[in-house]
C-alpha positions as CSV (number, residue, x, y, z in Angstrom):
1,X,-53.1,71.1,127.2
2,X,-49.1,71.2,127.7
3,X,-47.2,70.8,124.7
4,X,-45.5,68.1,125.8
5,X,-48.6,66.1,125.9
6,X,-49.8,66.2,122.5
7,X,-46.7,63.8,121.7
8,X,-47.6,61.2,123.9
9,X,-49.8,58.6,121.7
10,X,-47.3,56.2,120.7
11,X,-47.4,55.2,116.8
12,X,-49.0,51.7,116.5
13,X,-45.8,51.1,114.4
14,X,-43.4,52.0,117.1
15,X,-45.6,49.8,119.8
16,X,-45.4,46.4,116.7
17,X,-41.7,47.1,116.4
18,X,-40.9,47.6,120.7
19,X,-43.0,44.6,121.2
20,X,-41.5,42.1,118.2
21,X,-38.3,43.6,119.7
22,X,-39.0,41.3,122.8
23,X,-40.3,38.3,121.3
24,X,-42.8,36.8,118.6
25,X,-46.5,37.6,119.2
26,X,-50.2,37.8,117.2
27,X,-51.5,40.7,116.4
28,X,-54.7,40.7,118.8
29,X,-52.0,40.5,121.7
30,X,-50.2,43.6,120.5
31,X,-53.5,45.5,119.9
32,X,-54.6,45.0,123.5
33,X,-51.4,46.2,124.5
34,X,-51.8,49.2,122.5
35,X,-55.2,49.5,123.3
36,X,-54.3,49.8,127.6
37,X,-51.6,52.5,126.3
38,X,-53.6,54.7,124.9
39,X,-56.4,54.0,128.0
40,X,-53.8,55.4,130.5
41,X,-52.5,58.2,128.2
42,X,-56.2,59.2,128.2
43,X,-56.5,59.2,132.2
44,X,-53.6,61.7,131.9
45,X,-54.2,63.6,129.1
46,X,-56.9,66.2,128.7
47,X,-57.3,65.2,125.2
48,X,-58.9,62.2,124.8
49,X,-57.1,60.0,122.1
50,X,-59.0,57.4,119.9
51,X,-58.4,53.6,120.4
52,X,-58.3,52.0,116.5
53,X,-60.3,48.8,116.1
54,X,-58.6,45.7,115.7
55,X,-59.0,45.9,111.7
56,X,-57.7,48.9,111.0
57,X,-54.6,48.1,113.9
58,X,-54.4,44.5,111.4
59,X,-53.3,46.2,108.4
60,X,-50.6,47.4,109.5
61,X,-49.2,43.7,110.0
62,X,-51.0,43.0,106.6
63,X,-48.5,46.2,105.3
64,X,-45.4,45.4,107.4
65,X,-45.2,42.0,106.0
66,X,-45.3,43.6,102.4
67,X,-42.5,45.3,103.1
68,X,-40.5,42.3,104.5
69,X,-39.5,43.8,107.9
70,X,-41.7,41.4,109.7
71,X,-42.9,37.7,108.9
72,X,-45.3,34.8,110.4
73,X,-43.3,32.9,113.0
74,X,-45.6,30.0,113.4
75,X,-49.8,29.8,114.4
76,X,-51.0,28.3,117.3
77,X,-54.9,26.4,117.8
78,X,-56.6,28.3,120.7
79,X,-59.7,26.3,122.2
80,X,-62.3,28.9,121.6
81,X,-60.8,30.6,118.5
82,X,-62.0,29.8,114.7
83,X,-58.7,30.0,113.5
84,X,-55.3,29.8,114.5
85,X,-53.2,32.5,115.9
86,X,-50.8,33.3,113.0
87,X,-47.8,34.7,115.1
88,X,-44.9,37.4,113.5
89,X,-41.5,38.2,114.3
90,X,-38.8,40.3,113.2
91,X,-37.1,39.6,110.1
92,X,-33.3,39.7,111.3
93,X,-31.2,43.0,111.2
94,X,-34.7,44.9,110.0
95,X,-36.0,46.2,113.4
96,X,-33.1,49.3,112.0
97,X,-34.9,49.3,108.8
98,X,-36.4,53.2,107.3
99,X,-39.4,51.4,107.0
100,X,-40.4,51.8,110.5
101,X,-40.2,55.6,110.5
102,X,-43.0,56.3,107.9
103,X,-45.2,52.6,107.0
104,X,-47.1,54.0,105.1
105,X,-45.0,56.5,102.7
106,X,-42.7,53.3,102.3
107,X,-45.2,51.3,100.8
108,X,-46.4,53.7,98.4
109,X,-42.9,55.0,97.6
């Protein structure tokens, strides 16, 4: 595999904060969009890279919000769904934030 390569799964991080960037969404929306990235990085990588499940891709909205860089923007009722659709946005001026570079270290640091 080329060097090059290795770097080219995307940090469910970076893809939450690109895609808050452009407007608020849910989190299922953004993990389908993350899940279709890392599908076509596998048809061009020889390495094949492992798609999270929607839990484990959740807690990093569950941590984000801890850290106040993102918040609920408002839930909407979909027909078939159980629940509502809790939607997040940016909380102003922190899409800059360190926060974003390492979630995890900042929320045990």
């Amino acid at each position: 595999m080329k060097k090059w390569m290795s770097s080219l799964k995307p940090h469910p991080g970076d893809v939450i904060l690109n895609f808050l960037r452009v407007r608020p969404a849910y989190p299922y929306e953004i993990w389908r969009h993350y899940c279709e990235l890392i599908k076509a990085i596998n048809r061009k990588a020889e390495k094949t890279y492992h798609i999270p499940t929607y839990i484990s891709f959740y807690q990093y909205f569950y941590v984000l919000k801890e850290l106040g860089v993102i918040r609920k923007f408002g839930e909407s009722k979909d027909g078939n769904a159980p629940l509502p659709r809790q939607y997040y946005e940016l909380v102003p001026n922190m899409d800059r934030s360190a926060v974003w570079k390492n979630i995890k270290r900042a929320l045990y640091h």
